[in-house]
N, C-alpha and C positions, 0 to 999 in steps of 0.2 A: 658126517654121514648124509647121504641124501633123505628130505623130508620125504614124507609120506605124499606130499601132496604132488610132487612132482614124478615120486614110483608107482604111484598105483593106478592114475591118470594117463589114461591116452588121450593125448590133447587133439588129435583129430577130430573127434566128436564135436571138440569146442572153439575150434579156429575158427566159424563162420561168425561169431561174436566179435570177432577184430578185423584188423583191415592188415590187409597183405602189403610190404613195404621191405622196397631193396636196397642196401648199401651197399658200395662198392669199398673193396680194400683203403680203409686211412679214414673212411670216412666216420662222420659223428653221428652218433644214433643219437644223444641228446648232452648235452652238455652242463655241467655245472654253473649253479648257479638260474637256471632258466628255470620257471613252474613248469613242473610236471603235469600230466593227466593220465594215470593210468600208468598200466606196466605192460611191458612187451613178453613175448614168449619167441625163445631162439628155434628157428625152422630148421636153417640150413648154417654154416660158415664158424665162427669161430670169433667171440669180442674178449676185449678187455675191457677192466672197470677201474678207473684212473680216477686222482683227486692230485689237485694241483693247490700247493699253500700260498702264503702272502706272497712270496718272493718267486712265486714264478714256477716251483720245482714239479716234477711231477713224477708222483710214484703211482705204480702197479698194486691194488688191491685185490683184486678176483680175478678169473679168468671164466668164460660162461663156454661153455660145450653144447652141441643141438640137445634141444631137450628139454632146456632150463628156463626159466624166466630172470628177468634183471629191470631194472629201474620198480620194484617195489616200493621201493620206501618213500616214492613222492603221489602216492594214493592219496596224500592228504593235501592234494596239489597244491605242492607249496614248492619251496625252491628244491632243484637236486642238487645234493652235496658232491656230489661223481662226476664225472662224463664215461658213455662206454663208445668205445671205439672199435670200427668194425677189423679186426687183424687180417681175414681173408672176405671178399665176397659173401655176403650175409643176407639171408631170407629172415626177417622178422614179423611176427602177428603182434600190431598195436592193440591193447584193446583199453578203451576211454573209459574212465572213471562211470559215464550213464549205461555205456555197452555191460561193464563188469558187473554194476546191478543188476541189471535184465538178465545176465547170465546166473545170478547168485537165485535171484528166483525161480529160474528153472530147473537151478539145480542147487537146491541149500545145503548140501552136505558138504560142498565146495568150500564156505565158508570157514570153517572153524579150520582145518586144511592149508587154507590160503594165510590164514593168521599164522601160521606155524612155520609159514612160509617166511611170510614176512621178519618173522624172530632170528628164524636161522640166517637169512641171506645181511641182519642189521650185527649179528652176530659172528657172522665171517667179517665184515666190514672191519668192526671194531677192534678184533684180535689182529687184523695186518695192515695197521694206519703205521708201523712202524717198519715196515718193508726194505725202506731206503736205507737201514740201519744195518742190511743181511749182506756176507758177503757175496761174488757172484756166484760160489757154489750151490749157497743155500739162499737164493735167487730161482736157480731151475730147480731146484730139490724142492721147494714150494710149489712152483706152479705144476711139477708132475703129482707131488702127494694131493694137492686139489681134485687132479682128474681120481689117483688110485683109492682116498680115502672118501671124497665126497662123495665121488657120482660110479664107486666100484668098481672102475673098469681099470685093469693090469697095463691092457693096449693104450697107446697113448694115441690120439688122431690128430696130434701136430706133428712138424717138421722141423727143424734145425732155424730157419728162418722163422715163422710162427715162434719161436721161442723166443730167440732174440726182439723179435719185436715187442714180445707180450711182458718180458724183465727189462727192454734195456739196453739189455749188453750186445754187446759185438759178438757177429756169428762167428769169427773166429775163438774166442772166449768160448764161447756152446760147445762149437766143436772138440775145442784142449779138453774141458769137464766131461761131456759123455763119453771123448774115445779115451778116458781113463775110468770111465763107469764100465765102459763096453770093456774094456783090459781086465776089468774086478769082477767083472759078471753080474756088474749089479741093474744094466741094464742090456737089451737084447735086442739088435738092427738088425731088421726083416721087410722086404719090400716099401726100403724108407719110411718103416714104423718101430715105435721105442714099444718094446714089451720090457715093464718092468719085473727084474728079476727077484729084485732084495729088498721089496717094498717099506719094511721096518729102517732099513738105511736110509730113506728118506724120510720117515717120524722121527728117528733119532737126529737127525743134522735140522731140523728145524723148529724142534721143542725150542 
């Protein structure tokens, strides 16, 4: 489910705290391994949140939608464990570990919020460090129940490509899966958008 702290917040208010910063599609918003300062808030575009192990491999953890924040958990600017990668053209608000105090005292209600934050987003982490393990069904069956159960929205605001990118797999793979989801009704192609139809199809196939 989405935290509180990111539904009840309109982060307009609080962008002037950070500094405005553009990636382009492939590009690294921060990478594993490097110290952190601070967490970003997504404006515009569409990231993934990748961790790469000893050997090189690298799997798909999260996927972040406008709205969201991502690189939390190196507040304690220490190493990031992740890298997030921009999948489409990306508007992001940095904001520094002395920025986020100055914002917390303006605004302290923020804080206990922001902890809740940080819980949920170490707790998604944790549950899908085994990704690489799903077949490619329940590959996209993941990263749509992300958008439909975290962040409530039915509508999906990727494409076919966007997908592939964000799991992995080959856009023809994407393709064989949803035009046999689109065959079952369990999902719905409308102006190159997935409306899903049979949302609990996608909790079932990835418990």
């Amino acid at each position: 489910m989405v935290t509180l702290y990111e539904h009840v917040f309109n982060w307009d208010a609080y962008l002037g705290f950070g500094s405005r910063q553009f990636f382009k599609r492939k590009q690294c918003i921060y990478a594993q391994g490097t110290i952190g300062d601070g967490f970003y808030f997504l404006h515009q575009g569409l990231v993934r949140i990748v961790s790469t192990n000893a050997a090189g491999k690298e799997r798909m953890l999260n996927i972040v939608i406008p709205n969201q924040l991502l690189g939390v958990q190196s507040m304690d600017k220490k190493q990031h464990f992740t890298t997030a990668i921009a999948v489409t053209d990306s508007i992001v608000y940095h904001f520094p570990c002395d920025k986020f105090k100055e914002l917390i005292k303006a605004h302290p209600e923020l804080l206990k919020l922001f902890s809740r934050t940080v819980i949920h987003k170490m707790r998604i982490l944790l549950d899908r460090i085994n990704l690489d393990t799903l077949t490619s069904e329940q590959k996209i069956a993941f990263l749509l129940y992300n958008v439909c159960y975290e962040f409530k929205n039915f509508e999906v605001p990727i494409n076919q490509h966007d997908i592939a990118s964000c799991t992995g797999l080959t856009r023809i793979t994407v393709y064989k899966v949803l035009k046999q989801w689109q065959e079952n009704g369990i999902v719905e192609i409308m102006n190159k958008k997935y409306f899903i139809k049979k949302p609990d199809f996608l909790r079932n196939l990835v418990k």
